[in-house]
C-alpha positions in Angstrom: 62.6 -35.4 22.1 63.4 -32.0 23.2 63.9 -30.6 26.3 64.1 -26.4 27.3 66.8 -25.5 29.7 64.7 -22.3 30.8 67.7 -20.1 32.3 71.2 -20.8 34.3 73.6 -18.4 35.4 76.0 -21.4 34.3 79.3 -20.7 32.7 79.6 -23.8 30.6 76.6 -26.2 30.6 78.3 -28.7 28.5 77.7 -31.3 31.2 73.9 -30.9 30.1 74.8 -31.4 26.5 76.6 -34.4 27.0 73.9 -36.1 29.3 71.0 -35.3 26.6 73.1 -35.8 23.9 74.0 -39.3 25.0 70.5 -40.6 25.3 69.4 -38.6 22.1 67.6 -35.6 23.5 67.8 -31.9 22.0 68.3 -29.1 24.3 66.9 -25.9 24.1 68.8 -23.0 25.8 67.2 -19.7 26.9 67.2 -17.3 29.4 63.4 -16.8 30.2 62.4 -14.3 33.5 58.6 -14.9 32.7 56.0 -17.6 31.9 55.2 -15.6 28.6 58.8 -16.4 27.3 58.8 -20.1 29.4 55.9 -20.8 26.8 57.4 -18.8 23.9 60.5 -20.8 24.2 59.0 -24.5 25.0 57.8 -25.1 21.7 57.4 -28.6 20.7 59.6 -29.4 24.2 58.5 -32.2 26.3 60.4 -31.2 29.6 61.7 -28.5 31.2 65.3 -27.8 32.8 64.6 -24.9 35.6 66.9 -23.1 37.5 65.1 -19.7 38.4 62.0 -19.0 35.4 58.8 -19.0 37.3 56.7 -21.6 35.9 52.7 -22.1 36.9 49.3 -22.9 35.3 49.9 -20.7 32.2 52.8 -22.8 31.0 50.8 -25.8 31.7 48.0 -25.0 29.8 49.4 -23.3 27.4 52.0 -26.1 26.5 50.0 -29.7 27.4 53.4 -31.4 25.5 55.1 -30.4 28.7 55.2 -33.5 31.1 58.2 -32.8 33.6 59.5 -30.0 34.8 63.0 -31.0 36.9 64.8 -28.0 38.9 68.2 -27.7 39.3 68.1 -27.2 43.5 66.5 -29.0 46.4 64.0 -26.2 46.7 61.4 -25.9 44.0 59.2 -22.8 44.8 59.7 -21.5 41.4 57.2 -24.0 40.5 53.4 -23.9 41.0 52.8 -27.3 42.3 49.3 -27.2 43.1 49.2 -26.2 39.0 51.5 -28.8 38.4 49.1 -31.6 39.6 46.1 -30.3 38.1 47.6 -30.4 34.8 48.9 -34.1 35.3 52.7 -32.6 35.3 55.7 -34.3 37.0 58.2 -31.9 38.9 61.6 -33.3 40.3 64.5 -32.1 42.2 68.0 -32.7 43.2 67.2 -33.7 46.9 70.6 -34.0 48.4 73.4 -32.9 46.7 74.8 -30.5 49.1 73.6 -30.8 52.2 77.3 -30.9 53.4 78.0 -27.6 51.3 74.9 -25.9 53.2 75.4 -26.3 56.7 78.9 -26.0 56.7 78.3 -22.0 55.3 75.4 -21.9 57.3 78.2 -22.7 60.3 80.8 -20.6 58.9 78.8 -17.6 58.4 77.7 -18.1 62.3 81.3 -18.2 63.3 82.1 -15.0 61.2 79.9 -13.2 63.0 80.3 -14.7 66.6 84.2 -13.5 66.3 83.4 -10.6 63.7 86.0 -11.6 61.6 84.9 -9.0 59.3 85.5 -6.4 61.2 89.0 -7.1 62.3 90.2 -7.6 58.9 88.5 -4.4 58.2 90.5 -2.7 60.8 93.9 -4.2 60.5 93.7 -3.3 56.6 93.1 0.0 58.3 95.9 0.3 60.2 94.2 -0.8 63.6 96.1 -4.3 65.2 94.4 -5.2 68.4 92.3 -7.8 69.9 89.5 -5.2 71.2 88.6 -3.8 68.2 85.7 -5.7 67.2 83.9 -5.5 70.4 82.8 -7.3 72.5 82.6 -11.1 71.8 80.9 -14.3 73.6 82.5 -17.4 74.5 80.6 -20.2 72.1 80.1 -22.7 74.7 77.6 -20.4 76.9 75.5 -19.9 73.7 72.0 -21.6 72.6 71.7 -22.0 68.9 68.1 -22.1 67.2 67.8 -24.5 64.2 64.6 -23.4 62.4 63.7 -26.3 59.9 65.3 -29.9 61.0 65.3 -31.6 57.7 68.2 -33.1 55.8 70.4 -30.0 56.1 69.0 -28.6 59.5 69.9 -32.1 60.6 73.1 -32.0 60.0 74.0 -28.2 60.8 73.1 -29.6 64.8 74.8 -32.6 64.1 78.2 -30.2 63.4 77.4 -27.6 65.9 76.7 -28.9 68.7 80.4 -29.7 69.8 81.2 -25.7 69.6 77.8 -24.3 71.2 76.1 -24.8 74.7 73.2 -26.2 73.6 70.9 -26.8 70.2 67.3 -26.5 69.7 65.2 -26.5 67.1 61.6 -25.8 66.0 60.1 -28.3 63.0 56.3 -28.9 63.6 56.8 -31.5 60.5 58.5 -34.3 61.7 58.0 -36.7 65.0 60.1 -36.2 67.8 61.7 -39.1 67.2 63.6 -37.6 64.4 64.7 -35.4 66.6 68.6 -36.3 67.6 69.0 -36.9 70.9 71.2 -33.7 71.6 68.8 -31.3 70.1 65.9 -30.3 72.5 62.4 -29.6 71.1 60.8 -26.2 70.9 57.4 -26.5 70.5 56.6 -22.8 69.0 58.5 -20.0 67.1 58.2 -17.8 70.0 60.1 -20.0 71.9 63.1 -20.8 69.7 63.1 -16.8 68.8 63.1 -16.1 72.3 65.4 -18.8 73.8 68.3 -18.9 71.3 71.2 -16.5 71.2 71.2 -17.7 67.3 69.1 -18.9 64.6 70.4 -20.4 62.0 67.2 -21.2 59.0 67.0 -24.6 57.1 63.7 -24.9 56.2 61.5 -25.1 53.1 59.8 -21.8 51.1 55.8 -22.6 50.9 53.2 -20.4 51.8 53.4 -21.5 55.3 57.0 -20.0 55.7 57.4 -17.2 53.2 58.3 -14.0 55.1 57.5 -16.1 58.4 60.7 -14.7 60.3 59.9 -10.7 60.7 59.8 -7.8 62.9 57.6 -9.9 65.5 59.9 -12.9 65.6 63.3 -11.2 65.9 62.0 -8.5 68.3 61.8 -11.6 70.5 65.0 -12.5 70.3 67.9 -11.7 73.5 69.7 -7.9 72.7 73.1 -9.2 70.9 71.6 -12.3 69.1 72.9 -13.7 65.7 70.5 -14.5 62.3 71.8 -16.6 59.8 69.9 -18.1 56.6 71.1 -19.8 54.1 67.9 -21.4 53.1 65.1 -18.8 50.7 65.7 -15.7 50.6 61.6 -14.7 51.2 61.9 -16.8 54.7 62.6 -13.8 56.0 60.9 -10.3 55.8 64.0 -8.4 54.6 61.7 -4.7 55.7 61.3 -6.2 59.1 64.8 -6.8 59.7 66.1 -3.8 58.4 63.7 -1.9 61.1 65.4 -4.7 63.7 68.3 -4.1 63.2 67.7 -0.1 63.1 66.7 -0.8 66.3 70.3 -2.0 67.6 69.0 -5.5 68.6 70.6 -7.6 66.8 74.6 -8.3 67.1 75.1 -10.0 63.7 72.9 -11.5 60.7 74.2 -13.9 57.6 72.7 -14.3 55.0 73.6 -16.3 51.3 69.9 -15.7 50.4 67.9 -12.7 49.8 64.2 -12.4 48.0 65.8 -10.6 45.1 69.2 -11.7 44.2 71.3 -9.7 43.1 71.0 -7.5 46.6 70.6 -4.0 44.5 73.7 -1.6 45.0 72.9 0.7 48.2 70.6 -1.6 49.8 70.4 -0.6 53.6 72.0 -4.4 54.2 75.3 -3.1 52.6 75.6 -0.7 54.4 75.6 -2.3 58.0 79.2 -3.7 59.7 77.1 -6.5 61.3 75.4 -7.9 58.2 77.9 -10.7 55.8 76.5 -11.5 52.8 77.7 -14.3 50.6 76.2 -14.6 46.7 73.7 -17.5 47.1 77.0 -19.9 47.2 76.1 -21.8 50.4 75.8 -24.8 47.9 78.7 -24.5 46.1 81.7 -26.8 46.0 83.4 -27.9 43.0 81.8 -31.8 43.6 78.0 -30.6 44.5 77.5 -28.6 41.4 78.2 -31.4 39.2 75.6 -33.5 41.4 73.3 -30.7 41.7 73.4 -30.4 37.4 73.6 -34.3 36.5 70.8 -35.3 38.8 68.4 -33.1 38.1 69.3 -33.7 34.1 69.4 -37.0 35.0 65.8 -36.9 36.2 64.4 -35.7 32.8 66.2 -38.7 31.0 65.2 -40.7 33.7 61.5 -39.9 32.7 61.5 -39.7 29.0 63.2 -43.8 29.1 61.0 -44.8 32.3 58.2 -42.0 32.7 59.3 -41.4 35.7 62.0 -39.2 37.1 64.9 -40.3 39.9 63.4 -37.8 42.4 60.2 -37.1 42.2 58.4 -34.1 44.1 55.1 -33.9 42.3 53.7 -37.2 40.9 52.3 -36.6 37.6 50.0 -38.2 34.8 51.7 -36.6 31.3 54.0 -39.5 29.4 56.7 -38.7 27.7 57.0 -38.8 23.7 56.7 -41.9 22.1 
């Protein structure tokens, strides 16, 4: 039984050696960037170990051994599940591991920005010591905040903000309102949670529904000296159309730990601007979460090759694993 670990930007992975190891599974490491070297690579492998590599119909086709591919995330849009269940393939996650991790950066990063932290530590380093110098600054409790996306992390992103902001709303046309907590009010469009918050803070999924959803037309509907944040997909948000927004001196601060390419290229217009933080894709991280985050979606492909099924299945599939 093998199993290719596609690509990590891990520093020691010896927590997926032990895991395969112990149930008797060979791991393949490589650091694939395109199906071409996913198939190149999966040679005689039964599953797959993704944290980036693209993986789609090609892969499927070209390797039929393949019957689980498991990402190492709770978002999966790496993967072509519509190819997926064509080809009878199985595709997992790690659901939950930091949901905790997510909302508390998503919160911090909206904090930063409310009190532009930055910027005074900017100018005390640069001599300047008084309370002014960041500008102005809003008192939290007269503020709206726009949750976009109320699933497991959205959920509880409301569930810690709301005792610091005025009032939280939120915008998910997937659920029921009765998932909705009592102290967040229902939007029923975009346009009203762009226009009615002060801040949006993004928690929801990439799909084709939602990639590059938030743009020039959403933001340009937001109040004059409103906050972004998004620590969800980096393609959730059309990074051209809020350059041009925030060219235009509308927006007072934006956030974000995700961007559609990672790493943000050196001399990006982004770095450049006082009012944007950016944080390395870490909204995640804590020392406990990436060792969930690693051993359940390892977990998922042992899981499958004893049972042939994995812990958290996304895609339902039809390929066994080896006898």
């Amino acid at each position: 039984m093998k199993v290719l670990f596609t690509d990590h930007d891990l520093i020691d992975i010896s927590l997926e050696r032990d895991l395969f190891r112990e149930a008797g599974i060979t791991l393949i490491e490589a650091q694939c960037r395109t199906e071409q070297e996913v198939i190149e690579a999966a040679e005689d492998c039964s599953a797959l170990l993704i944290q980036y590599a693209p993986v789609a119909d090609a892969v499927f086709a070209a390797r039929p051994g393949i019957g689980l591919c498991s990402r190492i995330g709770a978002g999966f849009d790496t993967i072509d599940t519509k190819a997926a269940q064509r080809h009878g393939v199985w595709v997992a996650n790690s659901p939950d591991y930091g949901v905790g991790e997510v909302s508390t950066h998503a919160l911090a990063l909206l904090l930063s920005l409310l009190r532009n932290i930055a910027r005074y530590d900017r100018d005390i380093h640069a001599g300047r010591w008084h309370y002014t110098t960041a500008g102005r600054i809003p008192r939290a409790t007269g503020l709206t905040v726009g949750v976009l996306g109320l699933g497991r992390i959205g959920k509880r992103f409301a569930h810690i903000a709301r005792n610091t902001f005025g009032e939280i709303i939120a915008y998910d046309p997937h659920i029921i309102d009765g998932d909705f907590p009592a102290y967040v009010r229902r939007v029923r469009s975009l346009e009203e949670l762009f226009s009615q918050a002060d801040a949006i803070s993004i928690h929801c999924l990439l799909n084709d529904e939602t990639r590059a959803l938030v743009g020039a037309g959403l933001l340009r509907r937001m109040k004059p000296g409103s906050y972004l944040v998004n620590t969800a997909r980096g393609a959730i948000v059309d990074i051209g159309g809020l350059v041009e927004v925030l060219a235009e001196d509308r927006l007072a601060g934006v956030g974000l730990d995700v961007l559609p390419e990672e790493p943000i290229g050196a001399g990006h217009p982004l770095l450049d601007d006082p009012r944007v933080l950016v944080t390395p894709h870490a909204a995640f991280y804590s020392a406990q979460s990436e060792v969930e985050l690693r051993r359940k979606a390892a977990t998922n492909i042992v899981t499958w090759m004893r049972t042939g099924r994995p812990d958290y299945p996304v895609v339902t599939g039809t390929r066994q694993p080896p006898a």
